[in-house]
N, C-alpha and C positions, 0 to 999 in steps of 0.2 A: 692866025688867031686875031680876030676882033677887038675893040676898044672894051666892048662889053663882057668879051669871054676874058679878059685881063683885068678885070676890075678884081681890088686886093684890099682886104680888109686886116690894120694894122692896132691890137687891140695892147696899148704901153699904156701905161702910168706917169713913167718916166718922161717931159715931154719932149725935150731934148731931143733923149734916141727915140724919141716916136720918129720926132721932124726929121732927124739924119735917114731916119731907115726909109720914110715917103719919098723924101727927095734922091736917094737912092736907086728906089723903085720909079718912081715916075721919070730919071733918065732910061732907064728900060722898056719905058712905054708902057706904062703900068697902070690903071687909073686908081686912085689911091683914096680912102680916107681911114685916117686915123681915131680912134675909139680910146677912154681912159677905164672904163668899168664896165660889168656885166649891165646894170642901167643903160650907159649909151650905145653898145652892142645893138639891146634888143629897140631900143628905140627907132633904130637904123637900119633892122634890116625887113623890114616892112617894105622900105620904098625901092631896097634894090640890095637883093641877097648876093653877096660877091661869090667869085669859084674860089678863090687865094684865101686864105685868112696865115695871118702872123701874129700867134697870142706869147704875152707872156706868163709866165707861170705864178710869180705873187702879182697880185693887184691889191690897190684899195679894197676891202671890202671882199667880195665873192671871189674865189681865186681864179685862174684862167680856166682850170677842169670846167667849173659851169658852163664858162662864157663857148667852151668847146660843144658843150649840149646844144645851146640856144643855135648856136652857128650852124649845126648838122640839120637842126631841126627845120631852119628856113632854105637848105640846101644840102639834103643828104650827097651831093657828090662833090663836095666843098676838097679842095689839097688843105688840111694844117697843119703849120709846123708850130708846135711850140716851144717856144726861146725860154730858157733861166738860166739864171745865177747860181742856183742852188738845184742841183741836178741832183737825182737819187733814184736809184732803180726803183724805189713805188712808186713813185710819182710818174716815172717812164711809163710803165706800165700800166696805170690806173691813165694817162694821156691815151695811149692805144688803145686799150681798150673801150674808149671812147670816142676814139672814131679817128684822132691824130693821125698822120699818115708819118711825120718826123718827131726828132724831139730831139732838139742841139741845145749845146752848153754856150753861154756866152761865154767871152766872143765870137761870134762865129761871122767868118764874112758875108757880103750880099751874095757875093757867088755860092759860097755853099747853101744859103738861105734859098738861095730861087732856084738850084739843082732841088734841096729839097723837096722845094711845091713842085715843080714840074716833073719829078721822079716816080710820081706814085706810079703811075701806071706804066711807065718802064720797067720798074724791077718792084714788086710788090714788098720787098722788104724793107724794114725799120732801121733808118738810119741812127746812130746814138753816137754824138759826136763823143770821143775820148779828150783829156788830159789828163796828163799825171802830175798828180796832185800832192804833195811831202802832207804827212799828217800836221804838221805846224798849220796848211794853210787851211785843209779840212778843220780840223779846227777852229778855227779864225771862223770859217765860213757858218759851221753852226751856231759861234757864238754870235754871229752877226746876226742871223736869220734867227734867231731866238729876242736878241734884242730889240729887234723890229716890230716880230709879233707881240711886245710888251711894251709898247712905247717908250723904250730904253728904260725899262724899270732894271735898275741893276741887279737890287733884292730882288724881286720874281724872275729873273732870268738868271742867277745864279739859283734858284731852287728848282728851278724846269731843269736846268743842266745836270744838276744835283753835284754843284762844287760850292764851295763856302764864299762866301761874300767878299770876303778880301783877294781871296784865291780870284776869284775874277775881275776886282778892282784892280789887284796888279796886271794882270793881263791885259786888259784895257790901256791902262798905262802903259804900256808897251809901245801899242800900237796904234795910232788913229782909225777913228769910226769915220768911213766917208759913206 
């Protein structure tokens, strides 16, 4: 495989684990660049549509679903896997059916990550990583991901939940938001 046929497009928010997961990749001999939004996706794949792509699932702004459009569209034979936090069987399945070939839960290692891009066309099936999860932390996880999509608005994320305001200021209290 080529310098060109490994070119991987790393599409985080986060820029931390952007940078951890590039320098990751690029010891594999990967050529890498890292993307933060559906914006700098399409801006980028004009001048060199990669085969890899590594999206993750919330972003600033347009979610990874989009940025999985734009991607196929400058390379219908693209491998993506998309990476989240907050994993959910529609979301899984609205990912494939758009063209995803994986779709793992963080954490997941580099090794699983690049079996997944390299898998598609070994075994045609959808990878979906497992954990088990106590409902404490399932919950934890939607209150998170509710309070993100509000910009930590308590009141409006405790009326999207549909629990009482206090009922989730204790909770909070509980636990640190990282």
């Amino acid at each position: 495989m080529s310098s060109l046929d490994r070119l991987l497009m790393i599409v985080e928010d986060d820029v931390s684990f952007g940078r951890a997961l590039r320098k990751s990749f690029e010891r594999r001999g990967y050529r890498v660049t890292v993307r933060q939004s559906l914006e700098d996706v399409e801006a980028a794949l004009p001048d060199a549509p990669p085969c890899f792509a590594i999206v993750d699932l919330k972003l600033v702004g347009p979610s990874g679903l989009e940025c999985i459009k734009s991607l196929l569209r400058a390379n219908p034979s693209m491998s993506i896997v998309v990476l989240t936090g907050y994993a959910s069987i529609a979301t899984a399945v609205e990912a494939i059916k758009l063209g995803a070939c994986h779709y793992l839960v963080k954490p997941s290692s580099v090794d699983d990550i690049e079996a997944a891009l390299l898998g598609r066309e070994a075994n045609g099936r959808t990878a979906f990583s497992e954990r088990k999860n106590s409902i404490k932390t399932v919950e934890w996880e939607r209150i998170h991901e509710t309070l993100m999509e509000v910009n930590f608005n308590v009141s409006e994320a405790a009326r999207r939940l549909g629990m009482h305001r206090r009922t989730l200021a204790r909770k909070l209290a509980k636990r640190q938001i990282t």
